[in-house]
Residue, then its C-alpha position, 0 to 999 in steps of 0.5 A: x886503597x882509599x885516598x883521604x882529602x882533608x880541606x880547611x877552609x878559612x871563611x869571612x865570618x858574615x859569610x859562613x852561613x852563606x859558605x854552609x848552605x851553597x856546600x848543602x845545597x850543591x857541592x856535597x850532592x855533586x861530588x857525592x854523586x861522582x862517589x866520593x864520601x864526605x867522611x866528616x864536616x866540621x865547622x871549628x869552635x876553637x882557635x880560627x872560628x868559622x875555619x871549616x874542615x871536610x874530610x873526604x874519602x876518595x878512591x884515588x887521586x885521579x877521583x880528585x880530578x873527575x869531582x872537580x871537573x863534574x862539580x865545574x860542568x855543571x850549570x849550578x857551578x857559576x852561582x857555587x863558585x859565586x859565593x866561594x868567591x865571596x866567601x872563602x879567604x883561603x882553602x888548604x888541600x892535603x891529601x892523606x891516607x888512613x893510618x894503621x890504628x884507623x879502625x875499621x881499615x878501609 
């Protein structure tokens, strides 16, 4: 049974395009590698502008950890964590899984 992780980050206005492409470019293809699937990414247009949510389809919650420790060993990860840190004022993590109305069940 799928796991369901819900990020939102909330991201310096002047660096949102900068947060955007470094997602693009390294972390989405990584992860996506180690099979998790990006099931929406949405940049807000109300309340907080510029917060960013990623809604992510894992297999469990041990496939949090392989991601995240695929995504750190890789040599891209310093200049991605560079720019996360430049970035990012606060990211929220909740785990989650699909409701009984989510069609189509998972």
């Amino acid at each position: 049974m799928s796991v369901y992780l819900h990020v939102t980050l909330e991201i310096h206005a002047a660096g949102l395009a900068r947060f955007l492409a470094a997602m693009e470019e390294t972390a989405v293809p990584i992860l996506e590698s180690e099979g998790w699937k990006l099931a929406g990414a949405f940049v807000q247009r109300t309340g907080r502008l510029g917060n960013v949510i990623d809604l992510w389809e894992l297999d469990d919650f041990q496939h949090y950890d392989r991601g995240i420790q695929a995504l750190s060993a890789r040599p891209e990860f310093p200049a991605f964590k560079q720019v996360l840190e430049e970035t990012v004022i606060s990211e929220t993590i909740v785990f989650a899984n699909a409701a009984s109305y989510m069609h189509p069940k998972p």
